[in-house]
C-alpha positions in Angstrom: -10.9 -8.5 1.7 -14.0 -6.7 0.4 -14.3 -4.6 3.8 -10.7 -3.6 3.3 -11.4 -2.7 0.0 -14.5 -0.8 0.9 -12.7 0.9 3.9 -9.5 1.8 1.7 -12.1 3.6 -0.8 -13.8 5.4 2.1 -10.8 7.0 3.4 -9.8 7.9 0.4 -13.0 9.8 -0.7 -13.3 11.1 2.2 -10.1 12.8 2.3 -10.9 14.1 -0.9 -13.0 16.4 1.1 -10.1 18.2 3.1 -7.4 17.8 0.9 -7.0 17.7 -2.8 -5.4 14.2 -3.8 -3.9 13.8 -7.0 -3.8 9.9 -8.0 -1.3 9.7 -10.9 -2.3 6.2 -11.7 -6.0 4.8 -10.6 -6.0 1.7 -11.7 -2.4 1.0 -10.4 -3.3 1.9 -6.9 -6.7 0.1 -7.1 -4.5 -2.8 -8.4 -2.2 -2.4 -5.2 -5.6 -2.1 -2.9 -7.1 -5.5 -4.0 -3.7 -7.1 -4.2 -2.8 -6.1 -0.9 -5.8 -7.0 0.7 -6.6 -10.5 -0.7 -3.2 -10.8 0.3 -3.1 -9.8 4.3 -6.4 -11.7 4.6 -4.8 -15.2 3.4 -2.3 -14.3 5.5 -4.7 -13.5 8.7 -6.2 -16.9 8.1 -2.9 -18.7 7.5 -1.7 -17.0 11.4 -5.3 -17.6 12.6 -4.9 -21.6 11.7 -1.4 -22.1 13.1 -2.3 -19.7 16.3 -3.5 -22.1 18.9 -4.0 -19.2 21.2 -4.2 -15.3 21.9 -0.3 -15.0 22.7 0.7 -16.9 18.8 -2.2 -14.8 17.6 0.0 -11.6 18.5 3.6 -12.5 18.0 3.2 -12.3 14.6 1.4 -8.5 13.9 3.1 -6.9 16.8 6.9 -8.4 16.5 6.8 -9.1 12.7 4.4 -7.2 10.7 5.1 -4.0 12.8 8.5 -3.2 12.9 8.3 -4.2 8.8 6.3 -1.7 8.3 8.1 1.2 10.3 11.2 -0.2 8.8 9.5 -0.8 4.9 9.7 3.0 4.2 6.0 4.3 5.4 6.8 7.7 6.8 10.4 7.5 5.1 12.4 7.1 1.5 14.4 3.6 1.6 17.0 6.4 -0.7 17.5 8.6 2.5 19.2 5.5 4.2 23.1 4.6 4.4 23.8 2.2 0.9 23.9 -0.9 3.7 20.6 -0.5 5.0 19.2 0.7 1.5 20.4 -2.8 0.6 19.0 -4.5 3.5 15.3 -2.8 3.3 15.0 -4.4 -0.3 14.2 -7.7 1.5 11.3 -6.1 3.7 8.6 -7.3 1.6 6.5 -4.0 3.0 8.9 -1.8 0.5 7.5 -3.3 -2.5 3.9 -2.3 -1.4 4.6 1.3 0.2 6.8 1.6 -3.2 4.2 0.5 -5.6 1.3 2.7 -3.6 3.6 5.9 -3.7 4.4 5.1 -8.1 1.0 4.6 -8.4 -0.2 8.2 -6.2 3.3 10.4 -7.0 4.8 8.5 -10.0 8.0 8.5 -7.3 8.9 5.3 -6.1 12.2 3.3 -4.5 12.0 0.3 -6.7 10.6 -0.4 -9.6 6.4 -0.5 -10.3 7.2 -4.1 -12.4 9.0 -5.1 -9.0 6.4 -4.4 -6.5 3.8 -5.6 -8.4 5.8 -8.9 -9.1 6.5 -9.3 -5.3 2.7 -8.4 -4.6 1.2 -11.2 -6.9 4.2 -13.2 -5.7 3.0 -12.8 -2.2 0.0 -13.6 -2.9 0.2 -16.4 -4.5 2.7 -17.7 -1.6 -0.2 -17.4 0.6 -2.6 -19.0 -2.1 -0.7 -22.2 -1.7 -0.3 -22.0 2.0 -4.1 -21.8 1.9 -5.0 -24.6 -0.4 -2.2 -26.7 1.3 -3.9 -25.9 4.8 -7.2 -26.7 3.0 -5.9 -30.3 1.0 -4.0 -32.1 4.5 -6.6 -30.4 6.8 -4.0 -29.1 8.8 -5.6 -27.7 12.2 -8.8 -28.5 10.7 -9.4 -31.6 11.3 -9.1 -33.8 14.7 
C-alpha cells in the first residue's frame, strides 16, 4: 500500500510539471489514495490466498476487475448513460472510487462524496474481515 501511495504521489507531482492540476479538495483525494490502496492490497492478498495457481491468479483482474473499471465511469460520466444502465452502474463498486477521485479533483461527481467514501471504508473493511478471517482459521495457510 505504501508503494502505491508513493507511486500515486509521483505521478501526480510529476504531472504538475506539464500540466497545471487544480486539486479542489487535498485531503479528500489523499483520503481516496490511502483508502483505495489499503484496500486493493487486502484484496491482492485475499485473490493471492485463494489462487492455487497462475490461471485463478488472473481470472479475477482480467475478467472482473477490468471490465469494472471500463464499465465504473473512468474515461466516461455514469449521467451520459440510458436511465437503465445509469441504474445498473450504481452497483459497480469502481463508480464510488472514480466518483469520489473526480469530487475530490473537479468538485463534479456522479454520486455523492458521503457515498463513495462510505462504500470505500465499506470495502475496506469487507476485505479487513476477509483478512483476519483468512488469518484466525488459517485458511490456505496452514497444512
Amino acid at each position: 500500500a505504501t508503494k502505491s501511495i508513493i507511486i500515486g504521489l509521483i505521478i501526480f507531482v510529476t504531472a504538475n510539471f506539464f500540466v497545471t492540476i487544480d486539486l479542489a479538495h487535498p485531503f479528500i483525494a489523499l483520503l481516496f489514495l490511502v483508502l483505495t490502496s489499503i484496500s486493493f492490497c487486502l484484496f491482492g492478498f485475499i485473490l493471492g490466498v485463494w489462487a492455487d495457481g497462475w490461471e485463478k491468479l488472473t481470472v479475477v483482474p482480467v475478467l472482473v476487475i477490468m471490465p469494472l473499471t471500463f464499465l465504473g465511469g473512468t474515461f466516461y460520466s455514469i449521467s451520459m448513460l440510458p436511465e437503465t444502465w445509469q441504474t445498473i452502474s450504481l452497483f459497480n463498486p469502481v463508480v464510488y472510487l472514480i466518483s469520489g477521485f473526480r469530487w475530490a479533483f473537479y468538485e463534479n461527481a456522479d454520486v455523492s462524496i458521503w457515498i463513495s467514501i462510505a462504500s470505500t471504508v465499506g470495502f475496506l473493511v469487507v476485505c479487513l474481515f476477509a483478512v483476519h478471517w483468512i488469518f484466525k482459521t488459517g485458511y490456505r495457510l496452514r497444512d
